[in-house]
N, C-alpha and C positions, 0 to 999 in steps of 0.2 A: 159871544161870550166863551173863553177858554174852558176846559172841562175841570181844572186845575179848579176856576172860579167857579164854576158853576159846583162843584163838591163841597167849596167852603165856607159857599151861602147852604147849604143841604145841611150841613152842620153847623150852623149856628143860628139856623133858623129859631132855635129855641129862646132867643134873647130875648124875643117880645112876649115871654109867658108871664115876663113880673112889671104892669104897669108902677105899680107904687117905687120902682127904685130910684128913676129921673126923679126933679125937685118941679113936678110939673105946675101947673100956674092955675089949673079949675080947682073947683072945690069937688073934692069924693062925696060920694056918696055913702051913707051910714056903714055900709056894708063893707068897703073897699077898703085896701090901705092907704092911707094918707099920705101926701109925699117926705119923704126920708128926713126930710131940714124943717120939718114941725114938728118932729118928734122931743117930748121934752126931756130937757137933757143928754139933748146929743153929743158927743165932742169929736167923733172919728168916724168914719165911714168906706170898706175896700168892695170894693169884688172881682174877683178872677173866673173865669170862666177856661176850664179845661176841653177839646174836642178832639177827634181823629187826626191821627197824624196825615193830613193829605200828601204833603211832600213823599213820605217816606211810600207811600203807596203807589200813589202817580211811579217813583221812581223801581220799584216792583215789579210796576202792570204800565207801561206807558200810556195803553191806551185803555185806559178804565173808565169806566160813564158811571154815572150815579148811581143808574140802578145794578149794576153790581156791584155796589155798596151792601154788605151783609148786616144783619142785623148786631146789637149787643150793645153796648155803650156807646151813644153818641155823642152827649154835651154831660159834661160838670161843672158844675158851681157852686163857689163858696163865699156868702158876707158873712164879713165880720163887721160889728158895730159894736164901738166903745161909746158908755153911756157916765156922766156923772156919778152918780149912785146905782146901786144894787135894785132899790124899790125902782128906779125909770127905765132901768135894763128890765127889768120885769113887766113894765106897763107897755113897752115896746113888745115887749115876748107875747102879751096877749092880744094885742093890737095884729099883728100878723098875725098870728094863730086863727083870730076871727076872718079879715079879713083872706085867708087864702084858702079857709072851707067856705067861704061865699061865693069864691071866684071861679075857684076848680074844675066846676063844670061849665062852664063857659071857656076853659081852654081846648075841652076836646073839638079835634079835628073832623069830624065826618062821624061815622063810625057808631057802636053803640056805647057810649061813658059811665062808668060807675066810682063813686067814688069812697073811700076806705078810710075812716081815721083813727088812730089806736095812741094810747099812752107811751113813753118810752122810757122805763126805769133803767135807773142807777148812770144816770148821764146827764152831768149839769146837775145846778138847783133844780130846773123842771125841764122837762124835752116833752116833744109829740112827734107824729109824725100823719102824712096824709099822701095816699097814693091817689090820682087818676087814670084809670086802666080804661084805657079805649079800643073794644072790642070788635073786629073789621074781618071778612070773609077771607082775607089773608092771613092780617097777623094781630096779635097783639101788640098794645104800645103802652107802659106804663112810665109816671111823672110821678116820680115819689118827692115831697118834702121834707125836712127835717130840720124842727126850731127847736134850738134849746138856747138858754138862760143859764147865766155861770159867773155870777158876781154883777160886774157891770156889762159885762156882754152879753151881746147876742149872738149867736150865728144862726142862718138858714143858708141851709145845704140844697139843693136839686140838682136830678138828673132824670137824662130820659132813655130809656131803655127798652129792650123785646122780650125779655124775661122779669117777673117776681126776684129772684135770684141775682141778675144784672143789676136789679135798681137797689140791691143793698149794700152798693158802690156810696152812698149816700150816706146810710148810718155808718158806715166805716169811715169817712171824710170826717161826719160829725165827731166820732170818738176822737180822731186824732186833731181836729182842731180843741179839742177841752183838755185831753192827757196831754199831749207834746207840742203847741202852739205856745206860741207867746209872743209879744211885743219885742221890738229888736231899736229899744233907743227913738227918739224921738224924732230923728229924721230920717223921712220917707224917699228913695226916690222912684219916681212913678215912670212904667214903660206899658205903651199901652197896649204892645201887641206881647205883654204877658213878660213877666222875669223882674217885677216892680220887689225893689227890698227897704228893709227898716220898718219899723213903726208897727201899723196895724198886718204889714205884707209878713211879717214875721211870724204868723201863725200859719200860714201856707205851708204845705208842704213842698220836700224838693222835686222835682221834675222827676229824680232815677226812682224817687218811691213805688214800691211795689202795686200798694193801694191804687193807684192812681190808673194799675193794666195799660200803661202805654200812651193815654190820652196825654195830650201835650198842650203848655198855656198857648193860647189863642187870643184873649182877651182879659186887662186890667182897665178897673175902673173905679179913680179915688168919687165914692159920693156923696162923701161931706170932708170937710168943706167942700162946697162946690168950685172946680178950678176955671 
């Protein structure tokens, strides 16, 4: 395996911390999120995922390995989910909010896991947010969430990071998908290694944005309709 490859499965290992976004086929458990296309009143569903720029590195440090890979930001992500009404964007907003303090701690890796969750005023109709900080004889690793509710949408924000400080990469994602997002027209076209426009991809931010420290789209994923 090239090191090129091996750096950007290192970075986006993170995919698999959200079971509930496939439209998977068992039935959850009380606890879980349920998959995405039973949610009632759905009508739109995106996700983008932001990660390290490997190219721009690789071409830096030719012969770079993982593990000089430095700590600080290494995956973002953003759904947005368009909901019929305002009350089923809401019943979606508490349906995850339950659902990802039940789970939380079963995403840490090894380590010792704590997990933290706090209100988040004046953002959205209702915001929260919940961090897992998993505490290891090297480093810290913190997975903050961030759901808020804002008419008919939803968005959950996550990233994972090596600093408290790093991971508030996330409420800054969340602000700017509620103030400067919006729908762009009703046709989407979808690219799946990141740069998808129209529609629900209109709430994204652009690539040169500040917020974003240089992470670059990796990964789009329309997940509803199912394609």
């Amino acid at each position: 395996m090239s090191v090129l490859r091996r750096l950007t499965i290192l970075a986006i290992a993170i995919f698999v911390l959200l079971p509930a976004l496939p439209a998977a086929a068992q039935t959850p458990a009380a606890s879980e999120i349920p998959p995405i296309d039973t949610f009632a009143g759905i009508e739109a569903a995106v996700d983008r995922t932001w990660g390290l720029d490997i190219a721009a590195m690789m071409a830096a440090t030719p012969d770079l390995q993982p593990e000089d890979v430095e700590g600080g930001v290494t995956v973002l992500s953003a759904m947005v989910v368009r909901f019929d009404t305002d009350a089923n964007a809401r019943t979606g907003y508490d349906t995850f909010q339950a659902g990802i303090g039940a789970q939380l701690l079963n995403m840490a890796q090894g380590g010792t896991p704590t997990v933290a969750d706090e209100p988040v005023s004046d953002l959205g109709d209702v915001a929260s947010a919940a961090t897992l900080t998993t505490t290891t004889p090297d480093q810290d690793t913190y997975l903050r969430f961030l759901l808020v509710q804002e008419g008919r949408y939803l968005f959950v924000v996550y990233t994972l990071a090596t600093t408290s400080e790093e991971a508030a990469i996330a409420d800054d994602l969340a602000q700017y998908l509620v103030d400067e997002g919006e729908e762009e027209g009703d046709e989407a076209i979808h690219v799946a290694e990141g740069g998808s426009t129209g529609g629900l991809w209109g709430f994204m931010p652009s690539d040169d944005t500040v917020l974003l420290r240089g992470l670059v789209p990796i990964s789009d994923q329309t997940l509803y309709p199912a394609s």
